[in-house]
Backbone as JSON Lines, residues from 0, in Angstrom:
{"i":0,"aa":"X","n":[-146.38,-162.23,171.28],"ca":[-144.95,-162.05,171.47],"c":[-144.47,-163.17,172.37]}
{"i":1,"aa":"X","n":[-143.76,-163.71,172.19],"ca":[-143.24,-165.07,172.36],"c":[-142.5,-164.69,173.7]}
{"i":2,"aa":"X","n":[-142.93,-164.86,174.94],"ca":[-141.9,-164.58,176.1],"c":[-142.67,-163.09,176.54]}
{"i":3,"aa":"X","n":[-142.9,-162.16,176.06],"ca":[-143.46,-161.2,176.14],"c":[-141.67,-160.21,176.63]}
{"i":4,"aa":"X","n":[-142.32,-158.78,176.65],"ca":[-141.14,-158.17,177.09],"c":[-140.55,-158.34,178.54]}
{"i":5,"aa":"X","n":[-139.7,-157.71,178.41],"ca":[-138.89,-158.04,179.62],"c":[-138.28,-156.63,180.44]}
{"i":6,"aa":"X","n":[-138.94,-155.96,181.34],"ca":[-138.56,-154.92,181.7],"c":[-137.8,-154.82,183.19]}
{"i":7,"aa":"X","n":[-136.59,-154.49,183.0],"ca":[-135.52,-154.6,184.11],"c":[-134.93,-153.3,184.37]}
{"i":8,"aa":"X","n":[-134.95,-152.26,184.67],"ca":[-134.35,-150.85,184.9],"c":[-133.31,-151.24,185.68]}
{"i":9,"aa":"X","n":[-131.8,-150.74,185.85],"ca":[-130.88,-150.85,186.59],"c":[-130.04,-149.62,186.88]}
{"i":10,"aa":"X","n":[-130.76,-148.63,187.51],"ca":[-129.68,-147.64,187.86],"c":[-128.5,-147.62,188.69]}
{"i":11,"aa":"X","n":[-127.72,-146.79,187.82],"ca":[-126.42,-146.58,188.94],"c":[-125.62,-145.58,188.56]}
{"i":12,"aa":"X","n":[-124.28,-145.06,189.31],"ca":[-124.03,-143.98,189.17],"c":[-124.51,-142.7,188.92]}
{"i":13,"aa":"X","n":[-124.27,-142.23,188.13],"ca":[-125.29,-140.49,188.15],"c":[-126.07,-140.78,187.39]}
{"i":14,"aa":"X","n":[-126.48,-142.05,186.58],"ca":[-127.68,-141.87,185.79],"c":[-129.05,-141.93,186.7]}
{"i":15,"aa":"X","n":[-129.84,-140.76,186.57],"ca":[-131.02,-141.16,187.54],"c":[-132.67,-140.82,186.53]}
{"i":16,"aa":"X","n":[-132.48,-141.09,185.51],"ca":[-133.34,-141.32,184.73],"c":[-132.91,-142.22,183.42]}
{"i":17,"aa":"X","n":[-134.03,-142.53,182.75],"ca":[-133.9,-143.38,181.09],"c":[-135.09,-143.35,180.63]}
{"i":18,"aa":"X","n":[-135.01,-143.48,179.45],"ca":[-136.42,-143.7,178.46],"c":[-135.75,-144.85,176.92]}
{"i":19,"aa":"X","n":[-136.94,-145.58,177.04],"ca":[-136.29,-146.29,175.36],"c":[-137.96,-146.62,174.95]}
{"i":20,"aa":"X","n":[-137.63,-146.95,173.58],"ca":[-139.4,-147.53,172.99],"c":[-138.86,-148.51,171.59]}
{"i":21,"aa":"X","n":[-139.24,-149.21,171.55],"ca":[-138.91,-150.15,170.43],"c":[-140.5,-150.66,170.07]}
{"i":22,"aa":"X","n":[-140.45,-150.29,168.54],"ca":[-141.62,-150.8,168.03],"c":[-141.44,-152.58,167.27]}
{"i":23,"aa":"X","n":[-142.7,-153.15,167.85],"ca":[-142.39,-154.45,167.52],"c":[-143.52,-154.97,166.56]}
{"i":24,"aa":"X","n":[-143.29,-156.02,165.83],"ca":[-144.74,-156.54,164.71],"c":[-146.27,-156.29,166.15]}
{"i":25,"aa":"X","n":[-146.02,-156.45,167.34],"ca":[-147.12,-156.41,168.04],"c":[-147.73,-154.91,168.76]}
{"i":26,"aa":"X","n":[-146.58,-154.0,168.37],"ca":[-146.89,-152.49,168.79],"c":[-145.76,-152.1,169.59]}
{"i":27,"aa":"X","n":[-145.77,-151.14,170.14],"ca":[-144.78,-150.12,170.84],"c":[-144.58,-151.03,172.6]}
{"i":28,"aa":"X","n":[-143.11,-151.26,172.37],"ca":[-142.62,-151.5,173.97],"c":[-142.1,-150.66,174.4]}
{"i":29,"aa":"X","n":[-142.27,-149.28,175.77],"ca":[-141.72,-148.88,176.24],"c":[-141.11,-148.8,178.04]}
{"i":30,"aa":"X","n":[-140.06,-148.25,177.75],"ca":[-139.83,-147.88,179.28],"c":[-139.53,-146.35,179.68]}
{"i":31,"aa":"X","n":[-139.42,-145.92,180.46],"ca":[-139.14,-144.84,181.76],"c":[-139.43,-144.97,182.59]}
{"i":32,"aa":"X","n":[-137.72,-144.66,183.28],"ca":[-138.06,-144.73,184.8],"c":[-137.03,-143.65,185.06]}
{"i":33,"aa":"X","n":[-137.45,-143.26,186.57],"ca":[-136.6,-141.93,187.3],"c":[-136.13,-142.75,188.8]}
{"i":34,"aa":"X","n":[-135.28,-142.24,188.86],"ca":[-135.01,-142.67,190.42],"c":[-134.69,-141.18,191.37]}
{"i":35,"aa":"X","n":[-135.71,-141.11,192.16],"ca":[-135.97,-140.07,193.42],"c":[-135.38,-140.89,194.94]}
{"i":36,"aa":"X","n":[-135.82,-139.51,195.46],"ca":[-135.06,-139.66,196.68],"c":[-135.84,-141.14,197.46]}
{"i":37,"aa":"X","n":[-137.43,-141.23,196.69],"ca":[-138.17,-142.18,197.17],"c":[-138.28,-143.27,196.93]}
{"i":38,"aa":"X","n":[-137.1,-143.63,195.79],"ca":[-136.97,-144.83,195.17],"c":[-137.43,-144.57,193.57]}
{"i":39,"aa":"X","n":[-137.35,-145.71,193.32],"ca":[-137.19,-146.29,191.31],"c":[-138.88,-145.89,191.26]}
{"i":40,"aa":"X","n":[-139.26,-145.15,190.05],"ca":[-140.87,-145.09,189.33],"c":[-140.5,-145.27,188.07]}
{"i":41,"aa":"X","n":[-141.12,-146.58,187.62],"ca":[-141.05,-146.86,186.05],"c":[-142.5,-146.46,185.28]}
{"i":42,"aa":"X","n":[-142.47,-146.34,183.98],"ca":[-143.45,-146.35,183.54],"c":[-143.57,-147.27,182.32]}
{"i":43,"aa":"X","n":[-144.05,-148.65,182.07],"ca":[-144.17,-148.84,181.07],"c":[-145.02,-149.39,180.01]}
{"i":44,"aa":"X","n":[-144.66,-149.34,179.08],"ca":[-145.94,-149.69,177.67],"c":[-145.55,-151.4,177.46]}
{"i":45,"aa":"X","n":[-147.2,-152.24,177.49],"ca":[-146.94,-153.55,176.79],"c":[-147.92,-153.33,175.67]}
{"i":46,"aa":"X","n":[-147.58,-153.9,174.24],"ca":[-148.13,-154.23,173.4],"c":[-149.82,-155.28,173.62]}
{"i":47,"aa":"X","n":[-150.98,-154.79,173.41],"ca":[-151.91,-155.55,172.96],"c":[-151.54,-157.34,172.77]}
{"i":48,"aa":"X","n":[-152.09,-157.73,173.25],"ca":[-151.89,-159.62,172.86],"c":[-150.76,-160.24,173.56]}
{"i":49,"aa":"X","n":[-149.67,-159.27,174.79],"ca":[-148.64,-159.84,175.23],"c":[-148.57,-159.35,176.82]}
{"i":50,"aa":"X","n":[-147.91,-160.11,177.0],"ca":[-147.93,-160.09,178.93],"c":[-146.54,-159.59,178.88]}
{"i":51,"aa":"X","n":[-146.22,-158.68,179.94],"ca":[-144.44,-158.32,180.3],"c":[-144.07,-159.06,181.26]}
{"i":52,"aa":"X","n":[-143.12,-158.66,181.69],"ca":[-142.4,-158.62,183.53],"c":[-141.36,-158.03,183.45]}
{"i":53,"aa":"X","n":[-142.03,-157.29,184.62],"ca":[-140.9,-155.95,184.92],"c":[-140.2,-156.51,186.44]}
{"i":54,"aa":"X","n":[-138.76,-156.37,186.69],"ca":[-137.96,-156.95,187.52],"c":[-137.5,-155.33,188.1]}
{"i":55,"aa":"X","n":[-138.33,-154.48,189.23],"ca":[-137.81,-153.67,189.63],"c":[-136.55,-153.9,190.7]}
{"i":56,"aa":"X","n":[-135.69,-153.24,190.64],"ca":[-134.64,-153.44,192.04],"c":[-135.18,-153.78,193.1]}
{"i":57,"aa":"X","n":[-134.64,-154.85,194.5],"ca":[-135.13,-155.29,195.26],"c":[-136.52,-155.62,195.18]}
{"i":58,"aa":"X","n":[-137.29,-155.72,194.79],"ca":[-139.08,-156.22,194.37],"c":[-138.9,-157.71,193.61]}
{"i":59,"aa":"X","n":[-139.85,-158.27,194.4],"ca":[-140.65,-159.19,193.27],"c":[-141.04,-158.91,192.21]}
{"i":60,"aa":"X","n":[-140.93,-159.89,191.0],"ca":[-141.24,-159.79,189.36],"c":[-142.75,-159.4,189.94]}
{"i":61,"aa":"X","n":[-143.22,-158.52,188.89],"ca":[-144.64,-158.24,188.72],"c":[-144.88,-158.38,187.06]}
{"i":62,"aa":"X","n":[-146.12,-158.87,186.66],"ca":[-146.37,-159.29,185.55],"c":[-147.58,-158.4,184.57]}
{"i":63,"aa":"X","n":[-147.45,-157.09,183.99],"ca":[-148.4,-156.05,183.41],"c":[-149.06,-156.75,182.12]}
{"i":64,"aa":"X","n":[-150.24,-156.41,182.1],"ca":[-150.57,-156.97,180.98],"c":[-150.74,-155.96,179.87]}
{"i":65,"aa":"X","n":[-151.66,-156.25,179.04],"ca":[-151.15,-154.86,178.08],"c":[-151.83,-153.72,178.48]}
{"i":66,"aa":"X","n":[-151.29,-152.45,177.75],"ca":[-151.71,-151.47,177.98],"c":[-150.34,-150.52,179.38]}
{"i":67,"aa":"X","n":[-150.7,-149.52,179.43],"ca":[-149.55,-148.53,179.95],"c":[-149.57,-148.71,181.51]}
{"i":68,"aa":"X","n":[-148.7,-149.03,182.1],"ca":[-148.68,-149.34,183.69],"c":[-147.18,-148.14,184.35]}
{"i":69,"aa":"X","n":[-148.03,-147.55,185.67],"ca":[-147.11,-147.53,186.46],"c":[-146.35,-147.46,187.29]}
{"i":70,"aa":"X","n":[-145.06,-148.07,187.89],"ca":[-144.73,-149.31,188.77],"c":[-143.56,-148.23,189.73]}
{"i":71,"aa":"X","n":[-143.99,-148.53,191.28],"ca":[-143.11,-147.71,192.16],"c":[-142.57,-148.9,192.98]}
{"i":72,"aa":"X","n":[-140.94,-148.65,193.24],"ca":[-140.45,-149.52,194.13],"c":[-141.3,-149.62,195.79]}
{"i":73,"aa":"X","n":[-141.71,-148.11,195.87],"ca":[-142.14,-148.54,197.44],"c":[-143.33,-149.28,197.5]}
{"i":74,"aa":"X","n":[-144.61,-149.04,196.11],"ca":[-145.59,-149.73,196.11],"c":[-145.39,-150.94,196.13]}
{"i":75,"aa":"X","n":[-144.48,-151.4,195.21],"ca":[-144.09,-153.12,195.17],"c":[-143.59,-153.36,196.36]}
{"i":76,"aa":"X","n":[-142.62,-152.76,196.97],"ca":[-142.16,-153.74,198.77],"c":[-143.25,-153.45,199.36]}
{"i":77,"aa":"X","n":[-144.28,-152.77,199.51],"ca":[-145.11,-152.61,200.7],"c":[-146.09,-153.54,199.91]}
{"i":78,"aa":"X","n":[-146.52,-154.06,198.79],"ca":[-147.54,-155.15,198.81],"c":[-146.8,-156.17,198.75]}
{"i":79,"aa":"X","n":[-145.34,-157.05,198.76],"ca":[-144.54,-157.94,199.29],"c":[-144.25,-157.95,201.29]}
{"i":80,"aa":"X","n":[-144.7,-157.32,201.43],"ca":[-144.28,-157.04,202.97],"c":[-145.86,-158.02,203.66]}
């Protein structure tokens, strides 16, 4: 997958969850994420043969490779800190 996916969650207002999945010639891309009192938890799917990057709020890009990952805002600032 050319670029690989691109996972960016952006909550706001009363939405405090999402889910999407798009199947691609390389397999299933998904996301979910919830936002708690403890911050953003995503969960997501990369296709076999492709690298992502997920751009959580305030965090550094982190880069999943394939297979199901998943990603907490406080884990990401406390290994940037």
């Amino acid at each position: 997958m050319s670029g690989g996916p691109l996972f960016r969650p952006r909550p706001g207002g009363d939405t405090t969850w999402a889910r999407t999945r798009h199947e691609t010639p390389y397999g299933t891309v998904a996301l979910s994420w919830e936002q708690t009192s403890k911050g953003l938890t995503a969960r997501i799917a990369v296709p076999e043969g492709c690298d992502g990057t997920a751009e959580l709020p305030r965090c550094p890009p982190v880069a999943p490779g394939p297979g199901e990952h998943v990603l907490s805002m406080a884990e990401l600032a406390a290994r940037a800190a």
